[in-house]
C-alpha positions in Angstrom: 2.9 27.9 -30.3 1.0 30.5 -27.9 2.0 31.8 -24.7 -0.8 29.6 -22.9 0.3 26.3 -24.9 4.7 26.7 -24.1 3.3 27.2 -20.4 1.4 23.8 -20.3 4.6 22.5 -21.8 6.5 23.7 -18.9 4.0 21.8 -16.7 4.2 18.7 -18.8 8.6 19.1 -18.6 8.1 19.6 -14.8 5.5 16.4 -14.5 8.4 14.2 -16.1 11.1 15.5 -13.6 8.5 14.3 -11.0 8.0 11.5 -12.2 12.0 11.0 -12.6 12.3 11.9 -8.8 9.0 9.4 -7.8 11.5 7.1 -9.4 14.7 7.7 -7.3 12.9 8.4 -4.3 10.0 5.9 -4.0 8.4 8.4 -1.7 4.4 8.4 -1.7 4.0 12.0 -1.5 6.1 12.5 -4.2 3.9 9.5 -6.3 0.8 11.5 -5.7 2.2 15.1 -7.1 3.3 13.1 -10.3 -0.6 11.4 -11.0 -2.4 15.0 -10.0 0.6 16.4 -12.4 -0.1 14.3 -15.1 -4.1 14.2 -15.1 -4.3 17.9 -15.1 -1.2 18.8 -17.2 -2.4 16.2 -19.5 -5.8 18.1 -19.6 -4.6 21.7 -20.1 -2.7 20.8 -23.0 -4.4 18.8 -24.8 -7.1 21.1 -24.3 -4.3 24.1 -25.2 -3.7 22.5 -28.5 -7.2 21.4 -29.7 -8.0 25.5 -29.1 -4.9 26.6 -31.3 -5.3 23.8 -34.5 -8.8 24.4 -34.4 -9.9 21.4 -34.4 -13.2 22.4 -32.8 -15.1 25.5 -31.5 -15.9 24.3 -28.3 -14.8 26.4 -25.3 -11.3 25.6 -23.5 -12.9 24.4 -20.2 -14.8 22.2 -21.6 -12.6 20.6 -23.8 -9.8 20.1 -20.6 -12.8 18.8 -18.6 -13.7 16.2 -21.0 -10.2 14.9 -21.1 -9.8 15.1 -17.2 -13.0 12.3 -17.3 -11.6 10.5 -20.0 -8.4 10.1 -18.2 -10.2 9.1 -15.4 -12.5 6.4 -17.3 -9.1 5.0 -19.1 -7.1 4.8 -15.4 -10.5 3.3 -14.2 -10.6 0.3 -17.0 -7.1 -0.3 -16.5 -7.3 -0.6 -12.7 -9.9 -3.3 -13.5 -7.8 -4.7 -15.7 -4.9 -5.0 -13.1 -7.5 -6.1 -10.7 -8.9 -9.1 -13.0 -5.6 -10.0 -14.0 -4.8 -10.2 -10.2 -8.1 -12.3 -9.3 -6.9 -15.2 -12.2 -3.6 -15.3 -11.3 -2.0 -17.3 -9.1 -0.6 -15.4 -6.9 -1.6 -15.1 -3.6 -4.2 -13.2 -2.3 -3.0 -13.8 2.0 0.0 -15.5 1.1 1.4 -17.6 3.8 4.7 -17.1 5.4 7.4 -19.4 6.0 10.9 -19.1 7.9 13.5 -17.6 5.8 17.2 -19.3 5.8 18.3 -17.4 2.7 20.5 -15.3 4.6 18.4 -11.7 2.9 16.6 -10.9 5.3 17.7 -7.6 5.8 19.1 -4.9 2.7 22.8 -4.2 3.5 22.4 -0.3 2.7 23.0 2.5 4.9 19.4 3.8 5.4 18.0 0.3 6.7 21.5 -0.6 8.6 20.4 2.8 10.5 17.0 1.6 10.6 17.8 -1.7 12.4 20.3 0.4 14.8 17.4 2.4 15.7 15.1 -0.5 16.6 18.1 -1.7 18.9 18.2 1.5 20.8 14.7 1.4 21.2 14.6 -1.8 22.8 13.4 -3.9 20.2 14.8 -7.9 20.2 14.3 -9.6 16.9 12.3 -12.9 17.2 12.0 -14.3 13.5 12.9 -13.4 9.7 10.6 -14.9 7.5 9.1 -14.7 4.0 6.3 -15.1 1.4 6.8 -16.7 -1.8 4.1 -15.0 -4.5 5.5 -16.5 -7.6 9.3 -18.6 -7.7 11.0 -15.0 -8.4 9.3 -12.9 -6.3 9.3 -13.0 -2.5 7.9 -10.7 0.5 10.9 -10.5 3.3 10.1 -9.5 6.7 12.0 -9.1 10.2 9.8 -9.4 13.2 10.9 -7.1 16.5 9.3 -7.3 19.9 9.9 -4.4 22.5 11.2 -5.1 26.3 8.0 -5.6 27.7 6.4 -7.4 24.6 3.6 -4.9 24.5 4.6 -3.7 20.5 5.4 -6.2 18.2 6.8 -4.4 14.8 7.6 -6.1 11.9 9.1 -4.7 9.0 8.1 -5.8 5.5 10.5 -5.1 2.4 8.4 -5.4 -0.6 9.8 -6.5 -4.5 11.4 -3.7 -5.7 9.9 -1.3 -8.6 12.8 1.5 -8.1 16.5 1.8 -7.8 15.8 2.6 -4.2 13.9 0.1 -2.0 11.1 1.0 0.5 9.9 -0.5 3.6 6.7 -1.1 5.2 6.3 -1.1 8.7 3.3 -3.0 10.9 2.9 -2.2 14.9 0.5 -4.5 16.6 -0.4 -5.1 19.9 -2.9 -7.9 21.7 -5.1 -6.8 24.0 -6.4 -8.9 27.3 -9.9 -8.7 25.3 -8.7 -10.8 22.9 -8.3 -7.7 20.2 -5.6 -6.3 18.3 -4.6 -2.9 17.6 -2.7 -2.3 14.4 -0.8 0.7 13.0 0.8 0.3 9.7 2.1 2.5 6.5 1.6 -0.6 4.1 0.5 0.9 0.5 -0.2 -1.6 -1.3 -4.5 -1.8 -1.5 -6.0 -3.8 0.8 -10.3 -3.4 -0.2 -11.3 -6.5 2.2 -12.4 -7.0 5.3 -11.3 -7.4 8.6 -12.3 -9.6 11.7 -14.1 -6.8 13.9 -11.8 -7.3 17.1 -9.3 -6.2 14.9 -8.7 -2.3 15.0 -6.7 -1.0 12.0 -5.2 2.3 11.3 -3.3 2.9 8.0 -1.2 5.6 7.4 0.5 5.4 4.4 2.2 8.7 3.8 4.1 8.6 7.3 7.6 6.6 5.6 9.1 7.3 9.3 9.1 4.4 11.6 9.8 6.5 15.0 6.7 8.6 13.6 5.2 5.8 13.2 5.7 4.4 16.6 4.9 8.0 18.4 1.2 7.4 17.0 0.8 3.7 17.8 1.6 4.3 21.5 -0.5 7.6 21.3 -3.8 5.3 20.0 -3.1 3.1 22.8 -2.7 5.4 25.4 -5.9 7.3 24.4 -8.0 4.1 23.8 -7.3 3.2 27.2 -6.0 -0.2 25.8 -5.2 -3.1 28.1 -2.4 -4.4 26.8 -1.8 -8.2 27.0 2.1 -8.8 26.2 3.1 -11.1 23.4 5.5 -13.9 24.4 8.8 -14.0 23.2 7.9 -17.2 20.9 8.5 -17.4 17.5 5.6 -15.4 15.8 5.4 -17.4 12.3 2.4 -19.5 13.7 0.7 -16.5 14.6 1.4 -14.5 11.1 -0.1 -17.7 9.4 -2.7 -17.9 11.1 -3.9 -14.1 10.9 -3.5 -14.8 7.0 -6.1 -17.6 7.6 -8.2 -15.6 9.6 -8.3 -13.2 7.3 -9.0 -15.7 4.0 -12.0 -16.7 6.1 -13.5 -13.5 6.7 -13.2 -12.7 3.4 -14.7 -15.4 2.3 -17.9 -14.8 4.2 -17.8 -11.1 4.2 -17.8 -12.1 -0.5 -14.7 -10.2 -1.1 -13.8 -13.7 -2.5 -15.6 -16.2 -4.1 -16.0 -19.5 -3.1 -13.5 -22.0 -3.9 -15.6 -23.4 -6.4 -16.7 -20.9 -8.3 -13.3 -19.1 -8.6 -12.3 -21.4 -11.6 -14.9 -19.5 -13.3 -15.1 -16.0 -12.2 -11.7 -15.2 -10.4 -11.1 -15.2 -6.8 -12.6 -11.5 -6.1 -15.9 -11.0 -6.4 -17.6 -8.1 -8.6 -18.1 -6.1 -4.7 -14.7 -7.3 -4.1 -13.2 -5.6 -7.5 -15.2 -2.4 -6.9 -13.4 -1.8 -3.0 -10.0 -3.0 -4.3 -10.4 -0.2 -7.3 -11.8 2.0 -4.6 -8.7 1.7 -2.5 -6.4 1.7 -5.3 -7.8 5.0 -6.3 -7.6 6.7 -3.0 -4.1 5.3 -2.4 -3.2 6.7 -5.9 -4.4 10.4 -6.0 -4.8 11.0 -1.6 -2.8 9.0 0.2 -5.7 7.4 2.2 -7.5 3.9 2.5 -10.5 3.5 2.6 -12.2 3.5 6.8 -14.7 0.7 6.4 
């Protein structure tokens, strides 16, 4: 084995460590280092070995290049894959919440015990727990805060598992007396629809810090010169539901979905639909970003 080949098998040792720690820690960030890892290590030393069995006389660079597009062609037709899988299923697409009496609302660990300590300090009441059934296993909890003078509502989303360590989303809105709504969020699960235009939407998925989080929701308003209109102190499941409807029938319209009668057929997403839902997915994957449509 050459020099250039045991130091691509350094790399390849160091992307599985990564990938061991994306595990543990569920940390975006860290998920992106382990795919760039991967794709290029991947490359290198395939590339590395082809050179040194001499299995062709091509150059080295072009030999890593053609297996960095390959791997990107193969992650592209499985992402479709996932995607088409995802259209036929029946699993919700805006799934609609309901109240949740479970008693699980909240993850008895340290790190989210602090984390609902912290909302108290800030002011935050809680108004509702509630929850989305995707499948009869699987379930989206969320807790719904309000601040003093009703001006954020935050509600905090725990997703199904994939790691030992679970991870929370967060989502800061606030109505204005325009009839809009300003939302930040760190959700990173693709999105690739559409939204209703008085709806302003900022994702930031690679800030995991709510009190972050918060600084740059109030920073958007104050710099937008928003005029905040405060939220009651009602029960917000009507309201969830019905942004999950409004959001259907944009979608809808907008051909992110087919119509109900065609989606026997040809799925629920539409080929346009696929393509920004791979689009997303991608950019989630390997930058961290959404797409700003």
């Amino acid at each position: 084995m050459s020099y250039q080949t045991e130091i691509f098998t350094g790399l390849f040792l160091v992307s599985l460590l990564v990938t061991y720690g994306n595990m543990q820690w569920n940390l975006p960030v860290v998920g992106i280092l382990n795919r760039w890892l991967r794709w290029v290590v991947l490359s290198l030393l395939t590339a590395s070995l082809v050179i040194e069995l001499e299995w062709t006389g091509r150059p080295f660079w072009l030999i890593a290049l053609t297996v960095f597009i390959g791997w990107f062609i193969l992650e592209t037709f499985y992402n479709y894959a996932i995607i088409s899988a995802l259209s036929r299923s029946p699993i919700p697409l805006f799934p609609r919440f309901q109240k949740n009496t479970s008693g699980d609302e909240w993850p008895a660990t340290k790190q989210f015990i602090l984390l609902r300590d912290w909302l108290r300090t800030q002011g935050f009441k809680k108004l509702q727990s509630v929850k989305a059934n995707l499948d009869d296993a699987i379930a989206i909890r969320s807790s719904i805060y309000q601040n003093e003078d009703g001006s954020v509502r935050c509600q905090v989303l725990f997703f199904p598992a994939r790691t030992p360590r679970m991870s929370a989303a967060y989502v800061l809105s606030t109505q204005t007396k325009e009839g809009e709504l300003v939302v930040t969020d760190n959700v990173c699960l693709p999105f690739g629809g559409y939204y209703p235009e008085n709806w302003f939407i900022e994702r930031k998925p690679l800030c995991r810090n709510l009190c972050s989080l918060m600084r740059y929701h109030k920073r958007r308003l104050q710099r937008d010169g928003v005029n905040v209109e405060p939220w009651d102190d009602e029960e917000p499941l009507d309201e969830l539901n019905r942004q999950q409807r409004t959001l259907e029938q944009i979608n809808l319209r907008a051909g992110f979905l087919n119509s109900p009668e065609d989606q026997e057929e040809r799925g629920r997403i539409t080929s346009e639909g696929r393509y920004r839902l791979w689009k997303e997915i991608w950019l989630l994957n390997y930058f961290g970003s959404t797409v700003d449509y």
